[in-house]
C-alpha positions as CSV (number, residue, x, y, z in Angstrom):
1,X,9.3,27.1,-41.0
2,X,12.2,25.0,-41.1
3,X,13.4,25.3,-44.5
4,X,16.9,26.2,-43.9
5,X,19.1,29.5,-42.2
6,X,17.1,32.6,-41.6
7,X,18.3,35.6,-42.1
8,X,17.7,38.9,-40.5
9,X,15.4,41.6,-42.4
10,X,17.1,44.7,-40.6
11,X,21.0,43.9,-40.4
12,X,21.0,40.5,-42.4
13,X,22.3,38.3,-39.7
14,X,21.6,34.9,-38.7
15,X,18.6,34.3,-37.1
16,X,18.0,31.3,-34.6
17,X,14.9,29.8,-33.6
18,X,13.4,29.7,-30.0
19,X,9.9,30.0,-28.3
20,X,8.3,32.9,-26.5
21,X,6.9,31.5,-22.8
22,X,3.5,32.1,-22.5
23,X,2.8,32.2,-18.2
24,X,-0.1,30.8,-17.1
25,X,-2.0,30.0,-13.3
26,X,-0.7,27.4,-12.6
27,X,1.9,26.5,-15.1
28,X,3.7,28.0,-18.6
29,X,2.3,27.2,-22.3
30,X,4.0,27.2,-26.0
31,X,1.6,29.8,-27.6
32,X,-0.8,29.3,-30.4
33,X,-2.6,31.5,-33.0
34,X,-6.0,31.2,-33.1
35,X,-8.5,32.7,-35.8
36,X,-10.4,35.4,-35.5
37,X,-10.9,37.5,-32.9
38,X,-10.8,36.8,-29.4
39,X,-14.4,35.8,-27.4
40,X,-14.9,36.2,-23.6
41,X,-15.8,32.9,-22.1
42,X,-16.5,32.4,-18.7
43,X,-15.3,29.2,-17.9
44,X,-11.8,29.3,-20.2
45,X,-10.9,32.9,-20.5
46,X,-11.2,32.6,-23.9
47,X,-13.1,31.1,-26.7
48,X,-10.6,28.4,-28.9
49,X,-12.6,25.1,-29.2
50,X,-13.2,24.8,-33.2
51,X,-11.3,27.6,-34.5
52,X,-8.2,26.8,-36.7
53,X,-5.6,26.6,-34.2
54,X,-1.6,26.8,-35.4
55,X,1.5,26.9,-33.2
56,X,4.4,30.0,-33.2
57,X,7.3,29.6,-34.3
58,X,10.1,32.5,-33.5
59,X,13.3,33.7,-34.3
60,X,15.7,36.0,-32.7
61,X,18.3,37.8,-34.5
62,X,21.8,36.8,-32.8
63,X,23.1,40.7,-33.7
64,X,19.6,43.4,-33.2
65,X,17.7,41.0,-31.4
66,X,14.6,41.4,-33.5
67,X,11.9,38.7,-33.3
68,X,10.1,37.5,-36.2
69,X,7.2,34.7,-35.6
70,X,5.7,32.1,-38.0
71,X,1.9,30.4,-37.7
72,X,2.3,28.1,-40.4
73,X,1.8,24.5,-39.0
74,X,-1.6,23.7,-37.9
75,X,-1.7,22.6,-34.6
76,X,-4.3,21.2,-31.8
77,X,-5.4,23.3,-28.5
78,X,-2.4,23.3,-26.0
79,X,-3.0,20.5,-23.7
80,X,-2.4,20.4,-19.8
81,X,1.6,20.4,-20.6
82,X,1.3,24.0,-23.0
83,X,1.7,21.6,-26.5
C-alpha cells in the first residue's frame, strides 16, 4: 500500500509504516497472510504450501499508536531469511 501519506482513522494523524517481528526457533520472520484457516502439520507447524500467500504491511500512528495492517501484495512462503 504505498500510494502516498496515511492517515490515522481515530485522531487523523500521520501514519508511518514499519513491520511487526514475527519470533521464530531459531531466528525472526516478516509475517505473511495465508488463506484459509490454519492446518496442523507435523513436520512445519503449519500447513502453507499452495495457499495464496501475501506479505503484511503495517502502520503505526506517530500520535495513538494504533496499528493498521495491509495483505495486499501477493507474496511467496518466507524463506530461510523471514522474506
Amino acid at each position: 500500500m504505498t500510494n502516498g501519506t496515511k492517515k490515522c482513522p481515530d485522531c487523523a494523524e500521520e501514519m508511518v509504516e514499519g513491520f511487526i517481528l514475527d519470533m521464530a526457533y531459531g531466528g525472526t520472520l516478516v509475517p505473511r497472510w495465508i488463506k484459509g484457516r490454519p492446518e496442523k502439520s507435523f513436520w512445519e507447524g503449519v500447513k502453507a504450501k499452495g495457499k495464496e500467500c501475501r506479505s503484511v504491511e503495517t502502520y503505526r500512528c506517530v500520535k495513538c499508536g494504533l496499528l493498521r495492517s495491509y495483505a495486499v501484495t501477493e507474496a511467496g512462503l518466507p524463506g530461510i531469511w523471514g522474506y
